[in-house]
C-alpha positions as CSV (number, residue, x, y, z in Angstrom):
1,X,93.5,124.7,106.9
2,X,92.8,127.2,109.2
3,X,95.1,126.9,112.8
4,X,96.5,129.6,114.9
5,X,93.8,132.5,114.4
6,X,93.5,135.0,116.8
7,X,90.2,136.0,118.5
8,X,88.1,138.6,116.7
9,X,90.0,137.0,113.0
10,X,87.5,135.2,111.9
11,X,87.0,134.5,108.4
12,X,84.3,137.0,106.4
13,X,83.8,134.0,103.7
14,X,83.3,130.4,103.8
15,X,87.2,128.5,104.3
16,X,88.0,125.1,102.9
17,X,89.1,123.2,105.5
18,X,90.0,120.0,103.9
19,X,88.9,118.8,99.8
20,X,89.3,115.4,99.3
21,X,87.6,114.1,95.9
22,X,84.4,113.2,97.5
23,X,84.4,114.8,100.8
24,X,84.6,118.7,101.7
25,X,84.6,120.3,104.8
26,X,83.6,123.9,105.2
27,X,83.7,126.6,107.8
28,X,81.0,129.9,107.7
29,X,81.8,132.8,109.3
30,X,79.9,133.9,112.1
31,X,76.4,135.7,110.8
32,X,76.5,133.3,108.3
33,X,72.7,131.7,107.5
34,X,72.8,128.4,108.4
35,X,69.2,127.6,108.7
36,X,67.9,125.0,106.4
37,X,71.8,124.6,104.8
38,X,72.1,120.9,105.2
39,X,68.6,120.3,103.1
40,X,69.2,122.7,100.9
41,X,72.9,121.6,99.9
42,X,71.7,118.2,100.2
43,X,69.2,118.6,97.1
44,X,71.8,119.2,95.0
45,X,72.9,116.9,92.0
46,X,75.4,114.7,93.1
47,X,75.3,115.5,96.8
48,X,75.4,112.2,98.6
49,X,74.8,114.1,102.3
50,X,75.0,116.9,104.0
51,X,75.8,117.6,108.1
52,X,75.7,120.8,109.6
53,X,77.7,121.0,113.1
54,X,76.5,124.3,115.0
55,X,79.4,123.7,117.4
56,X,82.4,124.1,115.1
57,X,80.3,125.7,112.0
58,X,81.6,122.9,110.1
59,X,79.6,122.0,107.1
60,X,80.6,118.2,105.9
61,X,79.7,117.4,102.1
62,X,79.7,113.9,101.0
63,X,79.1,114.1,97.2
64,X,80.5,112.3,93.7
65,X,83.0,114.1,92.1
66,X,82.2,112.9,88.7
67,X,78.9,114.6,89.0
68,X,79.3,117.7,90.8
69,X,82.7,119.6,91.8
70,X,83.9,120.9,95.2
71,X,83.7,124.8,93.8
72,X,80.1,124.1,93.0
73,X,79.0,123.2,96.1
74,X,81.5,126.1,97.8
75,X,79.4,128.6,95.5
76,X,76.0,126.8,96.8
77,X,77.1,127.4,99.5
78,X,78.2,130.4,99.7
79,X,74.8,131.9,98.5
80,X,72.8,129.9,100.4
81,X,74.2,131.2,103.4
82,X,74.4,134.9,102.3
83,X,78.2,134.7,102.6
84,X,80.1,136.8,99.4
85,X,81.9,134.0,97.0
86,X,84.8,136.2,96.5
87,X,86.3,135.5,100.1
88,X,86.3,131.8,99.9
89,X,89.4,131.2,101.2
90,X,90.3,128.2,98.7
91,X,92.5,124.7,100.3
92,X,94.1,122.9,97.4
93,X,92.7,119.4,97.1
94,X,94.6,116.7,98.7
95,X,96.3,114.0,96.3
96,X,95.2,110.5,97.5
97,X,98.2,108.2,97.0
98,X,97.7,106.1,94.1
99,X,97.8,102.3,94.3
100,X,101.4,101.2,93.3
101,X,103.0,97.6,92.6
102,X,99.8,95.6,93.4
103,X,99.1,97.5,96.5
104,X,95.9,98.8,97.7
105,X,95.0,103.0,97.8
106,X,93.9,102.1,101.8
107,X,97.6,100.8,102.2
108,X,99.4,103.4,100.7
109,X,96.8,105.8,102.6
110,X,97.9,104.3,105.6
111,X,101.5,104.3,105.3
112,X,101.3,107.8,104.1
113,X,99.7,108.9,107.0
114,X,101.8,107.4,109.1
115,X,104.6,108.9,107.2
116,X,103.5,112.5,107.7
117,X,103.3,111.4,111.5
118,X,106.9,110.0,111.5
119,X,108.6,112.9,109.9
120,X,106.4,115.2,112.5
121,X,107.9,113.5,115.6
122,X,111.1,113.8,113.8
123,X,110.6,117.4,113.5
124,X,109.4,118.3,116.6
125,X,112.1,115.8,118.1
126,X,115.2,117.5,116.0
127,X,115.7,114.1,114.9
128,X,116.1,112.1,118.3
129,X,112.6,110.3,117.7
130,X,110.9,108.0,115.3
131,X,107.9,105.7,115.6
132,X,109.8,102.9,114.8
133,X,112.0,103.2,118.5
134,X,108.7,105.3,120.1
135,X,106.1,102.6,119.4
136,X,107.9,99.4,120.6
137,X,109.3,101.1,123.6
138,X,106.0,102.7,124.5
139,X,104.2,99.5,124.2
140,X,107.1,97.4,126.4
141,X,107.0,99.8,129.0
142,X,103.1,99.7,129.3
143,X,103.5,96.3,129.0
144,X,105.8,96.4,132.2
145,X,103.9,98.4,134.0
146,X,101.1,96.0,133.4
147,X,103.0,93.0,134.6
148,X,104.5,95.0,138.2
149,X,100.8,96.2,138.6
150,X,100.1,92.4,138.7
151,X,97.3,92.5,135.6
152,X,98.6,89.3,134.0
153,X,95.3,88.9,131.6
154,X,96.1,88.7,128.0
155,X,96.5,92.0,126.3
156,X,93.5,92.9,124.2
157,X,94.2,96.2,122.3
158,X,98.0,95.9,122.3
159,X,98.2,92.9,121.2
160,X,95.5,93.0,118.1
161,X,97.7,96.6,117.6
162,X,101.1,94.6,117.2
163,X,99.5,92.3,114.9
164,X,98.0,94.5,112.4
165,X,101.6,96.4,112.7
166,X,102.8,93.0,111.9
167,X,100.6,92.2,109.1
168,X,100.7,95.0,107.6
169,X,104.3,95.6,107.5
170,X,104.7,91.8,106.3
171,X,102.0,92.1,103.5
172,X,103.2,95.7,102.1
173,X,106.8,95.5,102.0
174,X,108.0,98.9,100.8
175,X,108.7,99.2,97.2
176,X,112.6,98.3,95.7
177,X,113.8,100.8,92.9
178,X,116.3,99.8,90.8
């Protein structure tokens, strides 16, 4: 992931900003040739679609990983845009969780994502924050604020966010290990 550069340390070859089987995200360098890149990446065998986003020099690959692979289309790339292949600046892929004990990928997606959040506020906290106190206080004292404001309609958002908190934490009950 690329984070913290300095101006005037830009990359000279393409960086991997994220690889997730299916998905890759990629950066070019300034001077890179980016006319015509989407079409042309887009053409190739197994590429499901291509966008091109002048603003960050993103280029977002959608493809099928049992057809073509993420350093193929890097090297594609790479050429296409008249950048050298040798300075790819390579981002390991990231593991999807696996399903576990009848549970589904997206819920073990989820709760890992909202793990690495959790042990961020932790961290940045020294240990004086969690979501589990941070949400539910957050959300009474908007609620609150709400009620002295004198908006007594039903609560839209909140409430359909308490719920799926709710459900989900109901429905996918973490895992006991004996």
């Amino acid at each position: 992931m690329i984070a913290g550069r300095l101006a005037g340390d830009e990359p000279r070859g393409l960086a991997v900003v994220h690889n997730i089987p299916g998905r890759l995200r990629l950066r070019l360098p300034y001077g890179a040739r980016t006319a015509g890149l989407p079409e042309a990446i887009s053409v190739l065998s197994g590429v499901a679609a291509c966008a091109w986003s002048p603003r960050t020099r993103g280029l977002l690959v959608r493809y099928r990983p049992d057809t073509i692979t993420a350093e193929a289309i890097a090297k594609a790339v790479a050429e296409r845009a008249e950048v050298s292949d040798d300075v790819i600046l390579a981002a390991p892929a990231v593991s999807m969780p696996a399903a576990s004990n009848g549970r589904s990928t997206v819920s073990a997606s989820v709760e890992q994502a909202v793990g690495e959040l959790n042990r961020r506020l932790g961290r940045a906290t020294h240990g004086a924050l969690d979501l589990a106190g941070v949400v539910p206080v957050a959300l009474a004292v908007w609620a609150i604020a709400e009620l002295l404001r004198g908006r007594l309609a039903p609560l839209t958002w909140s409430t359909a966010l308490w719920y799926a908190h709710g459900l989900f934490r109901d429905y996918n009950p973490p895992s006991v290990e004996a």
